[in-house]
C-alpha positions, -999 to 999 in steps of 0.1 A, spaced: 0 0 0 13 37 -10 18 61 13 17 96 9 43 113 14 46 145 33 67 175 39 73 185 70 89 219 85 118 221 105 131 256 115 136 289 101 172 302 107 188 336 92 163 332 58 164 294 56 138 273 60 147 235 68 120 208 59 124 171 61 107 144 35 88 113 51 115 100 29 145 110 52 151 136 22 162 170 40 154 201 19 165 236 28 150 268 8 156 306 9 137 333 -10 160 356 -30 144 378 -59 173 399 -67 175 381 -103 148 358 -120 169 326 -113 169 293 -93 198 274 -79 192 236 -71 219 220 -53 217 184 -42 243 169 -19 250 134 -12 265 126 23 291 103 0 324 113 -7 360 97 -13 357 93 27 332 65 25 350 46 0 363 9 12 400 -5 7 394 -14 -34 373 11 -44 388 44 -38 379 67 -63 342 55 -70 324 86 -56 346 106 -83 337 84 -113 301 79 -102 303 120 -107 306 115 -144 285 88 -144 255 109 -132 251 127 -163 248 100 -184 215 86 -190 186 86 -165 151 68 -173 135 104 -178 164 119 -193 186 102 -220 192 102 -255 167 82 -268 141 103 -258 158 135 -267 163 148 -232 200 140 -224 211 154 -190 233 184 -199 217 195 -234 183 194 -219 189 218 -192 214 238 -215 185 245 -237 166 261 -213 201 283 -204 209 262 -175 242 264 -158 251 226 -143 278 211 -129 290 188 -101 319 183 -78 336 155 -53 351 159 -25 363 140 5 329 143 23 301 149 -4 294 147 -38 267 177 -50 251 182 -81 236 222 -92 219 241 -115 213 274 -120 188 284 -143 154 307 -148 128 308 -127 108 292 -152 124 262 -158 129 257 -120 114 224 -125 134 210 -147 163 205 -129 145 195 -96 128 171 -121 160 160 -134 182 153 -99 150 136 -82 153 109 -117 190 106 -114 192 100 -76 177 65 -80 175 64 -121 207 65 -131 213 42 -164 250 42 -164 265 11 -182 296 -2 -190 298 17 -220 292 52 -203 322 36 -180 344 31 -212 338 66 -223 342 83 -193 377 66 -182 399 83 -208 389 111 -188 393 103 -158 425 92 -161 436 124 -177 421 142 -144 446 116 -123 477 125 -144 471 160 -145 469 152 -106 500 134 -102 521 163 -128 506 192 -108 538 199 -87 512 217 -57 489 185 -57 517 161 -55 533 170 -28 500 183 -12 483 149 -19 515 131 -3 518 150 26 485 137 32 493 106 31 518 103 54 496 126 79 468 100 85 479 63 84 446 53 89 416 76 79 404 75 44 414 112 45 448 101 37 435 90 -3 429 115 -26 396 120 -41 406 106 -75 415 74 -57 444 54 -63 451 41 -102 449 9 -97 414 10 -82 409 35 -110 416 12 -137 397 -19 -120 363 4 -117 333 -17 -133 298 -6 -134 288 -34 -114 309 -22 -85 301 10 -92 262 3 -92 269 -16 -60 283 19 -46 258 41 -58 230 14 -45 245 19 -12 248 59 -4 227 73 -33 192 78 -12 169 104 0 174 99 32 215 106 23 209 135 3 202 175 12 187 191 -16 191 232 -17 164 254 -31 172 290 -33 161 322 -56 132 336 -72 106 308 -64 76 309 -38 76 283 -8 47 270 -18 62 262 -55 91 249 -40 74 227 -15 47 212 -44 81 206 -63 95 185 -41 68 166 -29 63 160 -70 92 148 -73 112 135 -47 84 129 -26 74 90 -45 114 79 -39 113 59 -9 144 57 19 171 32 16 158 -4 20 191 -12 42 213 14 66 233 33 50 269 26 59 288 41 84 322 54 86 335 44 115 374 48 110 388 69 135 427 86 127 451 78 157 466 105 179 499 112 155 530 112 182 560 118 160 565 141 131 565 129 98 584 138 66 577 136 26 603 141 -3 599 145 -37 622 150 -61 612 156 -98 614 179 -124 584 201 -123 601 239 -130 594 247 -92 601 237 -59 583 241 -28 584 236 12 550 227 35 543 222 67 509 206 76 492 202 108 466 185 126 435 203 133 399 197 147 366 189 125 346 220 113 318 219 139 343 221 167 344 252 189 384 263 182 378 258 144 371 297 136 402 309 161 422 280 138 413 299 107 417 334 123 454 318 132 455 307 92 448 336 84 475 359 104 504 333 97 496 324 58 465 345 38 475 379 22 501 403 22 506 413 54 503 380 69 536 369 85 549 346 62 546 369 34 569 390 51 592 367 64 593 344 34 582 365 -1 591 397 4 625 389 20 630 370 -14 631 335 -1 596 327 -19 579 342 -45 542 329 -31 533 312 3 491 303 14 470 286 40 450 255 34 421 254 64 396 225 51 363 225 70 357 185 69 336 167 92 362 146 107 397 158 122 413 174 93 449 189 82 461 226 76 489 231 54 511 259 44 528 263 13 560 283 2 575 285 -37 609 289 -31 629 310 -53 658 295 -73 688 285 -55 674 288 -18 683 261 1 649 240 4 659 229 40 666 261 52 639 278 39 613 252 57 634 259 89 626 295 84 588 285 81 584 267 110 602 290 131 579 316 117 547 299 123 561 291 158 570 325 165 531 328 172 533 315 206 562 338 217 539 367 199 508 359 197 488 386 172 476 419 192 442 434 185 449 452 154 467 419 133 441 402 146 413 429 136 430 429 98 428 388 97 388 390 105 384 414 80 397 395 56 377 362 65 347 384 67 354 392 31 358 358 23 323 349 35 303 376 14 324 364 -17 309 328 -6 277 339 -5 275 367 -33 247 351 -59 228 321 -52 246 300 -67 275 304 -52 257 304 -21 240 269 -20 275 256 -32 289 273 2 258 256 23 268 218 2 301 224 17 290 232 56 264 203 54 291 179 45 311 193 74 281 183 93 263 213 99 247 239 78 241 266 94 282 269 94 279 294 67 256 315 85 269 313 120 304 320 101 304 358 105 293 356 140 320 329 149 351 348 137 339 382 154 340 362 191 374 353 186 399 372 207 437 370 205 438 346 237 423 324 216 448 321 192 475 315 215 452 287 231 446 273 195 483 278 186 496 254 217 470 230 209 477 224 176 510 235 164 526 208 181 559 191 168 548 156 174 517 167 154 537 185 124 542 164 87 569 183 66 570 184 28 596 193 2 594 190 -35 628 194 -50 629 203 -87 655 186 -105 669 194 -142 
C-alpha cells in the first residue's frame, strides 16, 4: 500500500527554511528575488571518505557517471542530461570531494522544475552502463595524471598521506590508479545502491521561487522515492593521535620547488575551528600575513598560502612556500616553522588580529555573493556536518579574541603533530 508522502517543517534560521521528507530527504529553501533565477543544489552525504579498501575513487567516477542517461532523461528520448537543461540556459555542474558529492543548477525561474525534475530521476534512475564507464575513463584518467604532474597536488596529496595512516582522508579524491583502472559498473552500481538515497541527500532550493512552488516541487518529485531499504553505511574509522613528526620528499622535475608544513587540526563543527582559521589567516593569507613577510618579500619565496579544510572529521592545515631558485629547500622550511612558531612567543595583538577577521569576513560575502554560489557554500558546511556553518560564520570569527589564538596555537602546532613536505625540482 502507498503512502503519501509529506513534507514537513523544521526551523527557520537567518532566511532558511529546513524541511524534512517522510523519505528521510532533508530540503532547505531561501527566497531571494534579486534576479529571476533558481539554484538547485543536491548533496550526497558520499564522498572519497566513505569509499572501502578497493574502491577508492568511486564517488569521483560515479560523478561522471551521473550525467549520463537517467530513465527520464537520456538520449533516446531527446532529453539527455546536460543539453536538456542547457537548452533552457541552464548552468550545471558537479563536484567530489572527500565528504560529499553535489550536483547544481542554475537556471530561470521558469524552468525551476526541470532540474529539480531532473536530480530527483537521477538520484535512484541513473542508467549508467559499462559503455558510459568506457567513455568516461579516458577522462578520468587524464584528471589523475594531471593530478600526479601538478607539482602543488603532488606534494600536497602526499603530505596527506603520510599525515593520516589510517583515515580514508589520507587517499585523494581521485583514488588510487589501480582502483581506478579496475572500476566496473557493477561495483560502481553496488556503490551508488548503497549511499545514493533520499534519506542521504540534502537538496538546496534558493532564488526567485515561492515556498509554496518549492514545497509542491519537491513533494512531485522527490516525494514518491522511498528511503534506503538497508542502513546506510557508516564510517567508522577513527585517525590515531599522531606522536611523531613525519616527513615527505619529492624530487622531480616540475620547474618549481616548494616547502610545507601541515598540521593536525579539529573537525569543522568544533568550537576552536574559527580561532584555527583566524590563526591561518595571520600566519599564511594575504600580504601582510607573516609569512609573506618573512618568506616572499624577504626573497626566499615568491608565493606562500594557507589550506584550512572544514571536513567533518579531524582534518589537516597546510602551508605552502614556492621557493625561489637557489634557496636552500631545508633552510627555507626551517625559516617557516620558526615563523609559524614564532606565534606563541607573539601571539597577534588586537589590530593583526582585527586585519585577519576582515579578511575572513570578506571571504564569507564572496561565498555567499549570488545564489549559486551560495547553495555551493551551504553543500560544503552540510558535508562538514552542519549547515548553518555558513551562516553562524560571520558571528564565529567576530568572538574570537587573541587569547584564543594563543590557546589554539599550543594546541595544535605541536611538533609531534607537524608532517613536513619538500618538493625538490631537479633538471
Amino acid at each position: 500500500m502507498k503512502t503519501t508522502p509529506t513534507l514537513s517543517k523544521v526551523r527557520t534560521v537567518s532566511g532558511v527554511t529546513e524541511y524534512k521528507l517522510s523519505n528521510g530527504l532533508r530540503v532547505l529553501y531561501r527566497r531571494e528575488k534579486a534576479a529571476p533565477v533558481v539554484a538547485v543544489c543536491v548533496t550526497f552525504h558520499v564522498g572519497s571518505r566513505n569509499e572501502a579498501p578497493g574502491h577508492t575513487g568511486a564517488t569521483h567516477i560515479l560523478e561522471h557517471l551521473l550525467f549520463k542517461d537517467s530513465k527520464k532523461f537520456n538520449k533516446k528520448n531527446k532529453k539527455a542530461i546536460t543539453d536538456y537543461l542547457e537548452w533552457f540556459g541552464a548552468k550545471i555542474n558537479a563536484s567530489t570531494w572527500l565528504d560529499c558529492t553535489n550536483y547544481h543548477e542554475l537556471l530561470p525561474s521558469e524552468h525551476a522544475e526541470a532540474a529539480i525534475e531532473l536530480e530527483a530521476d537521477r538520484m535512484r534512475g541513473s542508467l549508467f552502463s559499462d559503455a558510459d564507464l568506457a567513455s568516461e575513463m579516458t577522462v578520468v584518467r587524464n584528471e589523475y595524471e594531471r593530478s600526479r604532474n601538478n607539482p602543488f597536488e603532488l606534494l600536497e596529496e602526499e603530505m596527506w598521506g603520510a599525515a593520516f595512516t589510517e583515515h580514508p582522508y589520507r587517499i585523494p579524491t581521485i583514488g588510487l590508479k589501480e582502483d581506478i583502472e579496475g572500476s566496473t559498473a557493477k561495483k560502481l552500481r553496488e556503490f551508488y545502491d548503497q549511499y545514493y538515497w533520499p534519506n542521504n541527500a540534502t537538496v538546496a532550493i534558493y532564488g526567485d521561487i515561492s515556498a509554496k512552488d518549492a514545497e509542491a516541487l519537491v513533494l512531485k518529485h522527490f516525494g514518491p522515492i522511498p528511503s534506503s531499504p538497508e542502513a546506510i553505511p557508516e564510517m567508522t574509522i577513527v585517525e590515531p593521535v599522531q606522536t611523531e613528526s613525519r616527513a615527505v620528499s619529492i624530487a622531480k622535475p616540475f620547474g618549481v620547488s616548494i616547502v610545507s608544513l601541515g598540521y593536525k587540526i579539529p573537525e569543522a563543527t568544533h568550537e576552536d575551528s574559527p580561532a584555527v582559521l583566524a590563526l591561518a589567516t595571520i600566519l599564511a593569507d594575504g600580504f601582510s600575513s607573516r609569512l609573506q613577510k618573512k618568506l616572499v618579500d624577504t626573497g626566499l619565496a615568491t608565493d606562500v598560502s594557507v589550506s584550512v579544510p572544514e571536513l567533518r572529521d579531524p582534518g589537516f592545515m597546510t602551508f605552502t612556500a614556492q621557493i625561489n631558485e637557489g634557496v636552500d629547500l631545508a633552510k627555507a622550511l626551517t625559516t617557516m616553522r620558526k615563523e609559524i612558531l614564532s606565534v606563541l612567543k607573539t601571539p597577534p595583538d588586537k589590530q593583526e588580529l582585527a586585519r585577519a577577521v576582515e579578511r575572513i569576513l570578506s571571504h564569507i560575502a564572496y561565498d555567499r555573493d549570488g545564489v549559486l554560489t551560495e547553495v555551493r557554500a551551504v553543500s560544503e558546511a552540510i558535508a562538514a556536518g552542519d549547515w548553518m556553518l555558513v551562516y553562524r560564520a560571520e558571528e564565529h570569527i567576530k568572538a574570537v579574541r587573541p587569547s584564543d589564538i594563543l590557546r589554539v596555537a599550543k594546541q595544535y602546532l605541536v611538533a609531534s603533530g607537524e608532517t613536513s613536505g619538500i618538493l625538490k625540482n631537479i633538471a
